[in-house]
C-alpha positions as CSV (number, residue, x, y, z in Angstrom):
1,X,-15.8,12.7,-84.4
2,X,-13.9,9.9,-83.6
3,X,-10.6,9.4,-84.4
4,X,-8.6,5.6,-84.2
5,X,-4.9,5.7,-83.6
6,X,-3.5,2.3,-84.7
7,X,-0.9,0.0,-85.3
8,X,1.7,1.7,-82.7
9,X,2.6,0.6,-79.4
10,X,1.1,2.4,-76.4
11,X,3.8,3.0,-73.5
12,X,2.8,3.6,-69.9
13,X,4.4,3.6,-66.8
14,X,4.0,-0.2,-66.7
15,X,5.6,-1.0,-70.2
16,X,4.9,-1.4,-73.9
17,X,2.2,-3.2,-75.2
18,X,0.8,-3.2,-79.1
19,X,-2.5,-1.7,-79.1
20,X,-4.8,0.4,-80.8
21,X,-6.8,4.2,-79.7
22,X,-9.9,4.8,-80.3
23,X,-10.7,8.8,-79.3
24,X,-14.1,10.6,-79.3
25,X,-14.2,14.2,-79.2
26,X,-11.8,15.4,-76.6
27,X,-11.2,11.7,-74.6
28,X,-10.0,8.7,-74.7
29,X,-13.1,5.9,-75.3
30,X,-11.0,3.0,-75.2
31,X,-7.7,1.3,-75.6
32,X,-7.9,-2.6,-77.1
33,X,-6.2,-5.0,-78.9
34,X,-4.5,-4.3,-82.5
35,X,-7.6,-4.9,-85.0
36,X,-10.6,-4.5,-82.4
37,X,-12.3,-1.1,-83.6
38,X,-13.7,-0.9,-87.2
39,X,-12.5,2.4,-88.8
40,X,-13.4,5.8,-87.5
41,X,-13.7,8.7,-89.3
42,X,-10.3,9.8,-89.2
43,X,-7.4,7.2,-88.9
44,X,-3.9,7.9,-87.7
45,X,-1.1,4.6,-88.5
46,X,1.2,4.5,-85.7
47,X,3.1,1.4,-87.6
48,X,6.3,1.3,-86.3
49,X,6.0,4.0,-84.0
50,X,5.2,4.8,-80.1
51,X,2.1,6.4,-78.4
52,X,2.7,7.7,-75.3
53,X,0.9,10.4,-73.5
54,X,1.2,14.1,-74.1
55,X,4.1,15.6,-72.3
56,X,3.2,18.1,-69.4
57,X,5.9,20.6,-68.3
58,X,5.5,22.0,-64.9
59,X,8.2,24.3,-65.0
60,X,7.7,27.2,-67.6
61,X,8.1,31.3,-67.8
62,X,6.2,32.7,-70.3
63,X,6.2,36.3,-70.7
64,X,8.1,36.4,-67.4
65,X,9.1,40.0,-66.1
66,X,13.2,39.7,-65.1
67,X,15.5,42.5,-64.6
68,X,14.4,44.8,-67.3
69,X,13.3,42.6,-69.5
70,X,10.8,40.0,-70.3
71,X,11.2,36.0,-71.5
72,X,10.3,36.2,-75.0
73,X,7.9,33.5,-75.7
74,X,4.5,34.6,-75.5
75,X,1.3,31.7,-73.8
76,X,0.8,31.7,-78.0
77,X,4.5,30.8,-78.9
78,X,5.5,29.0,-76.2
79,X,2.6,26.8,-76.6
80,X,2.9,25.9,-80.2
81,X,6.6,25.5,-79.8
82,X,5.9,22.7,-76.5
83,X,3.2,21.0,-79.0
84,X,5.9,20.8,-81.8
85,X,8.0,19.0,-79.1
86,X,5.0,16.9,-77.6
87,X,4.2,19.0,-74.7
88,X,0.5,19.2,-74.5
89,X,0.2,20.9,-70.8
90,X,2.4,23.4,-69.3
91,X,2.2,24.9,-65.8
92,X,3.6,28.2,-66.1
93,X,5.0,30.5,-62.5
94,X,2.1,34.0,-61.9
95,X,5.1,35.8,-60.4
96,X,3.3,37.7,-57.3
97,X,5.7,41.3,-57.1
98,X,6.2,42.5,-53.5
99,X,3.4,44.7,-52.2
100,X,0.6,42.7,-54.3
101,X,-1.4,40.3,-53.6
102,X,-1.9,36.7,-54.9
103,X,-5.6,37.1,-56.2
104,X,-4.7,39.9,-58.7
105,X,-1.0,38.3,-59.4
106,X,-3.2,35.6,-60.6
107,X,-6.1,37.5,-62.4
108,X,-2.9,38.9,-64.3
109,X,-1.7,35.5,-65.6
110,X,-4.9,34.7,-66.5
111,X,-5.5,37.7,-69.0
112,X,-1.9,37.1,-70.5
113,X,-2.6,33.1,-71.1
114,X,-6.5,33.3,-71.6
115,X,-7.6,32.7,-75.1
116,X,-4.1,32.4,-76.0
117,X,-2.8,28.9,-75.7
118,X,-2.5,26.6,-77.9
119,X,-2.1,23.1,-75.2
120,X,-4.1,23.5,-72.2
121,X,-2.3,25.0,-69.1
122,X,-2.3,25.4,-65.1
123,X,-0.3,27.7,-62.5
124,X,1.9,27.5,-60.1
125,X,2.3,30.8,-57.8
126,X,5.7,32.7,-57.0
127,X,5.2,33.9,-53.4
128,X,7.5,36.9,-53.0
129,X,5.5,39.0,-50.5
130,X,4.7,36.5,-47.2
131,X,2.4,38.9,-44.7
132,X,-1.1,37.6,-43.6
133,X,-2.8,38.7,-46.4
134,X,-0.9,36.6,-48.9
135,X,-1.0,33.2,-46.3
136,X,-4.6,34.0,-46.3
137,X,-4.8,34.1,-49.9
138,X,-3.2,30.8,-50.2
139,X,-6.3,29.0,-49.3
140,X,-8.4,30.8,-51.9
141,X,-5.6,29.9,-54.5
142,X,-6.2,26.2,-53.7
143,X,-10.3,26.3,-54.3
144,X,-8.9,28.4,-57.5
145,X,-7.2,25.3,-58.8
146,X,-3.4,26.6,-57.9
147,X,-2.2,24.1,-55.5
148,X,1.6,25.1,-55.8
149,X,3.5,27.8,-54.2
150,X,7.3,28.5,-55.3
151,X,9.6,30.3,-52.8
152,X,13.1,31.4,-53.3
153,X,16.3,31.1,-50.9
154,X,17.4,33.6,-54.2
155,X,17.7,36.6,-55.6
156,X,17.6,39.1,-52.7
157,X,15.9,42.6,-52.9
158,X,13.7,40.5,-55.4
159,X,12.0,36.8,-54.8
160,X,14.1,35.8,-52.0
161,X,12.2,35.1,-48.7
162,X,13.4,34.6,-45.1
163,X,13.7,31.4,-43.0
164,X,11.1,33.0,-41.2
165,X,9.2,33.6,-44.1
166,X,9.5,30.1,-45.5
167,X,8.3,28.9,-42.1
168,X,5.5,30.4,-42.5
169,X,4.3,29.7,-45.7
170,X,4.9,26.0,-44.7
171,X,3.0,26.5,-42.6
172,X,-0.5,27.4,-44.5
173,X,0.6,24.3,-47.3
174,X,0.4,22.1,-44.4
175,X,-3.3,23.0,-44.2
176,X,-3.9,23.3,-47.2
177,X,-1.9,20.3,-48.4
178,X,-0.8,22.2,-51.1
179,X,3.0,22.2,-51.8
180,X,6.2,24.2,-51.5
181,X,8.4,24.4,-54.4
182,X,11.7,25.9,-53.7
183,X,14.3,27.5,-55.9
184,X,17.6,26.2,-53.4
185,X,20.2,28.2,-53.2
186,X,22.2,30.3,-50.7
187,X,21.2,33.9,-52.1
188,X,22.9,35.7,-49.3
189,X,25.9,34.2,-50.2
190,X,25.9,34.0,-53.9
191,X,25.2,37.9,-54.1
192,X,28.9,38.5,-51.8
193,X,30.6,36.3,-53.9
194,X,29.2,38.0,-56.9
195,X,30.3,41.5,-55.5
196,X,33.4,40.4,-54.9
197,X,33.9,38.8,-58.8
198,X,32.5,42.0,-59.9
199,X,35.4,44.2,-57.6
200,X,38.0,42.2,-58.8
201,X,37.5,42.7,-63.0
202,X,35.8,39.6,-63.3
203,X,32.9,40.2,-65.0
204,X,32.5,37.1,-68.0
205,X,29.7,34.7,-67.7
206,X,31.4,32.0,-66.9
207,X,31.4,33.7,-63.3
208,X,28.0,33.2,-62.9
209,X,28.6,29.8,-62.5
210,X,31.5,29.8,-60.4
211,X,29.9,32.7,-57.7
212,X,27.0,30.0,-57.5
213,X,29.0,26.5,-56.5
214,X,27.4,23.3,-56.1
215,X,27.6,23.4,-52.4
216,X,25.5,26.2,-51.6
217,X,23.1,24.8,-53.9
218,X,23.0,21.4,-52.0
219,X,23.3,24.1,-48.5
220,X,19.6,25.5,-49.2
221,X,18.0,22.3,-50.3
222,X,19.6,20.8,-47.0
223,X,17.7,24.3,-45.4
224,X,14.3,23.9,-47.1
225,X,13.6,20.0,-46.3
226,X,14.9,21.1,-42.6
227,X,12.0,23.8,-42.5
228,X,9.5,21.5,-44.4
229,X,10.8,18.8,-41.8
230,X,9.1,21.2,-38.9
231,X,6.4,22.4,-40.5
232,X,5.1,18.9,-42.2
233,X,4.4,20.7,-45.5
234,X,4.9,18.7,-49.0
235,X,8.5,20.0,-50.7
236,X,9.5,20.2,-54.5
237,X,12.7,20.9,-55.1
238,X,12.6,22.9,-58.4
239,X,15.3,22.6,-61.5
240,X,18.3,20.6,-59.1
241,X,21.4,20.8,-60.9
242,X,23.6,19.6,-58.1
243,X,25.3,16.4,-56.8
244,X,25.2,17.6,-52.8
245,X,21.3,18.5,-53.1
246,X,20.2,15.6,-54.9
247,X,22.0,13.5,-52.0
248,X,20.0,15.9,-49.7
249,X,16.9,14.9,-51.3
250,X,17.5,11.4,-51.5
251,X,18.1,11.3,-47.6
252,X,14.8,13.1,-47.1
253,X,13.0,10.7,-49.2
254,X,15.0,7.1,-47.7
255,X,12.9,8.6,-44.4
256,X,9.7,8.7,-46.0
257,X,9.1,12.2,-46.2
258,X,7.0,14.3,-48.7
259,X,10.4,15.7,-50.7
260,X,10.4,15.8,-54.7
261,X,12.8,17.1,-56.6
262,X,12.6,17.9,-60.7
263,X,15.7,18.1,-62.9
264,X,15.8,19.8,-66.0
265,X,17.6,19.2,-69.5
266,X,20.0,21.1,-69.3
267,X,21.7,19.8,-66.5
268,X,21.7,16.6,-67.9
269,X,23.7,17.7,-71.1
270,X,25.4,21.0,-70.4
271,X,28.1,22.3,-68.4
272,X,30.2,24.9,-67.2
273,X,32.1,24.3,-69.9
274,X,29.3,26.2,-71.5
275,X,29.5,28.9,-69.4
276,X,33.1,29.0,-70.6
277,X,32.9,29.5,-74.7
278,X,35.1,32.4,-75.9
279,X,34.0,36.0,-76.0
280,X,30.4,36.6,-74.9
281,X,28.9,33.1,-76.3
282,X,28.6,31.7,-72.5
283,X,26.0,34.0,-71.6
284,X,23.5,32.1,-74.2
285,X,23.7,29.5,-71.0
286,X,23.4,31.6,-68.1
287,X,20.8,30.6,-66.4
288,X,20.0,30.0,-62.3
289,X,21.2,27.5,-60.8
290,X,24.1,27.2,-63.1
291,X,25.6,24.7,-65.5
292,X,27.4,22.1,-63.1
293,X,30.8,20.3,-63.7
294,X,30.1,17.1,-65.8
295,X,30.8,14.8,-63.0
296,X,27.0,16.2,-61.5
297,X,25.2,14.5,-64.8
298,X,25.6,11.1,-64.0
299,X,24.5,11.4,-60.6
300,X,21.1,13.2,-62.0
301,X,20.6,10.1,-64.5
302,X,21.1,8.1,-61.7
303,X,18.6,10.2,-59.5
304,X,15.9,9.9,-62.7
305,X,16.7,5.5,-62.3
306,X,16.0,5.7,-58.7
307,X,13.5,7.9,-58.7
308,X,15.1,10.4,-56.2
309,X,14.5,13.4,-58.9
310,X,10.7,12.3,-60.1
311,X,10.2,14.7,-62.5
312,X,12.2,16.5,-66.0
313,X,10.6,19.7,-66.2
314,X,12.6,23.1,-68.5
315,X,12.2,26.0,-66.7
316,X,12.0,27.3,-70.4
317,X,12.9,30.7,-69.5
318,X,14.4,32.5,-73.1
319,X,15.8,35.7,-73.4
320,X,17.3,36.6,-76.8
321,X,21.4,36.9,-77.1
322,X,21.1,39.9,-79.0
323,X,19.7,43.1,-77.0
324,X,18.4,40.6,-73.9
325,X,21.6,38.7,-73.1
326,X,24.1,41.2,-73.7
327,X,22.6,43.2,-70.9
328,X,25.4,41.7,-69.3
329,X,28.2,42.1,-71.3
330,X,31.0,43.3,-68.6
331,X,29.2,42.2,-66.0
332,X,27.5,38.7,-66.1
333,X,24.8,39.2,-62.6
334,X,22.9,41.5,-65.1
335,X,22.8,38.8,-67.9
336,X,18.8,37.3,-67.6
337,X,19.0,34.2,-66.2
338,X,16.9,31.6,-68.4
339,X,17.2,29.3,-71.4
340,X,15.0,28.2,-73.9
341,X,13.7,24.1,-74.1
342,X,10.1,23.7,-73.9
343,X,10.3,22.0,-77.3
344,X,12.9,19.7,-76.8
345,X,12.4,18.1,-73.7
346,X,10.6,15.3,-74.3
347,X,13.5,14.3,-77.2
348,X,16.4,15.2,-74.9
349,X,14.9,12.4,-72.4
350,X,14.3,10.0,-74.8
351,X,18.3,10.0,-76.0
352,X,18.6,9.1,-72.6
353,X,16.5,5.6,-73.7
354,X,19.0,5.6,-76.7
355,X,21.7,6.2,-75.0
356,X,20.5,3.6,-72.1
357,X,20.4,5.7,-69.2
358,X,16.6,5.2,-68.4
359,X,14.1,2.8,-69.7
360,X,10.5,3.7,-72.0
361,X,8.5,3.4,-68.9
362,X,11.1,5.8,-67.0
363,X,11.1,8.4,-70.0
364,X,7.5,8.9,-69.6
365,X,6.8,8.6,-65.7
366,X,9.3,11.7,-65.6
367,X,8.1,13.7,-68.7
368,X,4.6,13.0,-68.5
369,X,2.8,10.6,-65.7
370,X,4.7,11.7,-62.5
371,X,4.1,15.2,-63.2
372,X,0.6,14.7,-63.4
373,X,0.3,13.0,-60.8
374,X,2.6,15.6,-58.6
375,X,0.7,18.3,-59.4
376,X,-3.3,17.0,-59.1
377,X,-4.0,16.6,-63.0
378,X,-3.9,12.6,-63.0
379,X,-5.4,10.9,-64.4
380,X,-7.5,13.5,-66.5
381,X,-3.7,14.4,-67.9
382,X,-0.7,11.4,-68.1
383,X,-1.8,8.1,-69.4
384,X,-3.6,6.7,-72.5
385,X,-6.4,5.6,-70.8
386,X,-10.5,5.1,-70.9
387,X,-12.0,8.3,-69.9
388,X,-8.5,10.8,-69.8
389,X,-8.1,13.5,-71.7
390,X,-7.0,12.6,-75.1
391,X,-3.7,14.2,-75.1
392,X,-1.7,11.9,-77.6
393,X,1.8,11.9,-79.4
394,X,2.6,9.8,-81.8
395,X,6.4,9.6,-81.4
396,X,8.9,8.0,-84.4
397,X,11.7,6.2,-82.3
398,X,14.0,6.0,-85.2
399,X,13.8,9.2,-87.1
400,X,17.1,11.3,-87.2
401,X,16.9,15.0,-86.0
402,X,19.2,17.8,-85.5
403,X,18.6,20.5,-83.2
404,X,19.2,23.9,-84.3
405,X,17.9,27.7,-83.8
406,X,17.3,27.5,-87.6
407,X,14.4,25.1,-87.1
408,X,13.2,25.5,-83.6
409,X,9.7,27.0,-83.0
410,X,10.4,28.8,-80.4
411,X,10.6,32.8,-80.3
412,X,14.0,33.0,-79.5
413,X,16.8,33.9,-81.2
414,X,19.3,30.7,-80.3
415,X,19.6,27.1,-79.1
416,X,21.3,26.1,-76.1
417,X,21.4,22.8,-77.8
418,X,22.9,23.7,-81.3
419,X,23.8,20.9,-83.8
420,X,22.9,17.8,-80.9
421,X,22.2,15.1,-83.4
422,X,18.6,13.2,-81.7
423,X,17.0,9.7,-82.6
424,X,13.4,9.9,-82.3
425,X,11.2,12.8,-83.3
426,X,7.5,13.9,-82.6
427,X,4.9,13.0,-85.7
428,X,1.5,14.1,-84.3
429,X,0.3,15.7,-81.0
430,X,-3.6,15.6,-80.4
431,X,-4.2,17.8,-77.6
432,X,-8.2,17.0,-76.1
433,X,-8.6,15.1,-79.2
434,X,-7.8,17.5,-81.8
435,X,-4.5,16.7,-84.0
436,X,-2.5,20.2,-83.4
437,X,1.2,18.4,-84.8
438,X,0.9,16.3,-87.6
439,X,3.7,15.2,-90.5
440,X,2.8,18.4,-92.3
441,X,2.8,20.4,-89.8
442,X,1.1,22.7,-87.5
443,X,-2.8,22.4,-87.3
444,X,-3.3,23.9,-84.0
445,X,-4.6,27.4,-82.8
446,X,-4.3,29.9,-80.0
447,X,-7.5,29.7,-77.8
448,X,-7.8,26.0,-78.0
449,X,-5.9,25.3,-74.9
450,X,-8.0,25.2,-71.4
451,X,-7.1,26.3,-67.9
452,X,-6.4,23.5,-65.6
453,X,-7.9,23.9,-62.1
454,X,-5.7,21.3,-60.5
455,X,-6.3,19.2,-57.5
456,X,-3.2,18.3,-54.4
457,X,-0.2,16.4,-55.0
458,X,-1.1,12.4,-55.2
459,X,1.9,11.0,-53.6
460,X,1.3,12.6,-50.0
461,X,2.0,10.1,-47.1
């Protein structure tokens, strides 16, 4: 069937132009000039509004396993709930426990997501176990279509991996060319500042952010592009929330070297202040790293002009406040550390259009394009284009919205963004073709959404 989107005004990395979008089947046939195609069989009007490519989010945790507990969206939820937002790929973490190996981590992921998405999807790996079995294993993982490997300088006893370690696994992604992504922080010193909060009575949630500051943050992103320096393997810095590791990065990438880095919503509009809200309400925003002072967020909008931070990606990690969350109450290190936002992120970035802080073209390089690219989907996934996928939104620029837990779509029982008032709003999301969002609402269904084998990174000197 073919289906012609027309009347709107197609954005890209280049600009805006007015044009019209002819789709058969599950791709893109062709892009022309307003009036060009005759009518298809199904005709969307984008009058008035944008059509950009569908939004791909390289940074989720569905059905994650975290100290006790699981994150709450299922591959089915969590999907429909990125659609509603525009999100028409996710690449979701296969979180490899110690004393397992990387084949059967991901034969795991793929049972849980298989059948059950609603966008298509890829995944990233969580090394936590580095022996030779695992840096063996690496190589399969790249014929497999995983060509991403996330490491933490975190959560001791749990993800956290040596310098040694790290070295290593650098190491293999060098001859691989697949890439190292790195939750930065100081772990080692985090969890003695945390003991020492805890010994002293101070156990409310606003000390999760204040055991994790900003400078050990910047510390272990200073650490990882050291390591990746010596080893020569690709680096992406996942969810930077800090000032001193974005001006890491940015000195990495003024040499020329393969460093990325990925902010995430929520550092853009939230804050320790947060953290901070009376009684047991901060713990809705604990997540890892933590909400930074307010002075960090205009650095990070500046990072997104300059491309220093390429990519806006969620982390969408939600645990509900009631029964999940108040794990932690009298002692914030066993609050779960996530937050919900897969189905916001793609509005979120574009008040930062309204609000003039980056440009259409910027809004979806970062949200869409870039990310593609990054992680080997390009240009099957990222751009309205002849022969991509055709993974669509149609986005109203001008429609009023407020976000609220009342609304939301996804299975959790709060928003960390409650009553933010948003210009612009998704109207319809075609995911390979098929309309899964429209003005009366969702026409998708679990098992439509494919696994992405994904090639290397694209922006490799």
């Amino acid at each position: 069937m073919k289906t012609l989107i027309k009347g709107g005004t197609v954005l890209s990395t280049t600009g805006a132009v007015a044009a019209d979008v002819l789709v058969e089947d599950e791709k893109i046939s062709a892009v022309a000039a307003p009036g060009v195609f005759e009518s298809a069989g199904q005709v969307l009007d984008a009058t008035g509004k944008y059509v950009l490519p569908g939004g791909i989010d390289a940074h989720t945790h569905m059905e994650m396993p975290f100290g006790g507990t699981r994150s709450v969206d299922t591959f089915a939820t969590g999907t429909e709930a990125a659609a509603w937002g525009g999100t028409t790929t996710i690449i979701d973490f296969a979180v490899q426990n110690k004393g397992t190996t990387l084949t059967a981590t991901l034969e795991k992921w793929h049972e849980k997501a298989g059948g059950n998405c609603v966008i298509d999807y890829g995944f990233h790996l969580i090394v936590s176990d580095v022996n030779e079995t695992t840096l063996k294993e690496m190589e399969t993982c790249v014929d497999a279509g995983v060509s991403s490997f996330k490491m933490f300088m975190a959560y001791p006893g749990v993800f956290y991996s040596t310098d040694g370690e790290i070295l290593r696994a650098m190491q293999k992604a060098t001859e691989t060319g697949s890439t190292i992504m790195m939750h930065a922080e100081n772990g080692i010193a985090i969890d003695e500042l945390v003991a020492q909060a805890l010994a002293a009575g101070r156990g409310d949630p606003v000390q999760h952010g204040l055991t994790r500051p900003s400078a050990l943050e910047g510390e272990a992103t200073s650490r990882a592009i050291t390591l990746a320096k010596v080893t020569g393997a690709p680096l992406y810095i996942v969810h930077l929330s800090a000032a001193e590791a974005l001006a890491a990065v940015a000195e990495a990438r003024d040499e020329g070297r393969n460093v990325f880095a990925e902010t995430c919503p929520q550092y853009l509009y939230l804050s320790i202040e947060d953290l901070a809200k009376p009684g047991f309400e901060g713990a809705k925003y604990v997540a890892s790293p933590p909400l930074r002072e307010k002075k960090h967020q205009a650095d990070l909008w500046r990072g997104l002009r300059t491309n220093d931070l390429s990519v806006v990606s969620t982390d969408h990690c939600p645990f509900c406040f009631k029964e999940q969350k108040e794990l932690g109450k009298g002692d914030f290190s066993k609050i779960p550390n996530g937050m919900p936002g897969v189905e916001h992120r793609m509005d979120l970035l574009h008040q930062g259009v309204v609000a003039g802080e980056i440009s259409l073209a910027r809004w979806v390089e970062a949200c869409s394009t870039t990310p593609a690219r990054m992680f080997g989907l390009y240009p099957r996934k990222g751009v309205v284009a002849p022969g991509s996928d055709a993974d669509v939104v149609i986005y109203d620029p001008g429609a009023r919205q407020v976000l609220s837990a009342e609304t939301h779509h996804m299975n959790v029982d709060y928003s960390a963004y409650e009553g933010f008032e948003i210009t612009g709003k998704v109207e319809t999301v075609l995911s390979r073709g098929k309309v899964v969002v429209s003005p009366s609402g969702f026409t998708g269904g679990a098992g439509h959404g494919q696994f992405l084998p994904r090639g290397l990174c694209q922006y490799l000197n």
